[in-house]
Phi, psi and omega in degrees: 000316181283345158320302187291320176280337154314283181341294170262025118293329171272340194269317167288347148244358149322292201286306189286317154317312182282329176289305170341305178281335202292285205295323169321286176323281203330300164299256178012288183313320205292314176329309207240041144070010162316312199217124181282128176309136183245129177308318176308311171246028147281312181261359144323290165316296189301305177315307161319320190276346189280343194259325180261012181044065193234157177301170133315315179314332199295009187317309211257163229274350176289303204284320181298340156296307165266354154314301223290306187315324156279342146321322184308311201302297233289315170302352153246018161263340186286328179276331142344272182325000000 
């Protein structure tokens, strides 16, 4: 039992490490008129960060950065395990 829930705690930071990055890019591309705001995936994003209890600040790419960073620990000390 305790095996599964370890499990799907690193797999619950794994997936929040990738959106993370995902949404990190997204911006990035958008800074540089790369990539157009789509509403559809404002609100995708937005519905995420809400499911993962993350601010609104994390839109922009300083905070999504340092999301990402805290994101990190916790999923390599979890594959450790």
């Amino acid at each position: 039992m305790t095996e599964r829930i370890l499990s799907s705690s690193w797999l619950d930071a794994e997936l929040d490490q990738i959106w993370l990055a995902a949404e990190a890019e997204l911006r990035r591309l958008q800074s540089l008129q790369l990539r157009p705001a789509v509403a559809e995936v404002e609100a995708i994003l937005t519905e995420r960060r809400a499911a993962t209890r993350r601010s609104p600040s994390c839109a922009r790419v300083r905070s999504i950065s340092c999301a990402t960073g805290s994101a990190w620990c916790p999923a390599r000390s979890l594959r450790c395990s």
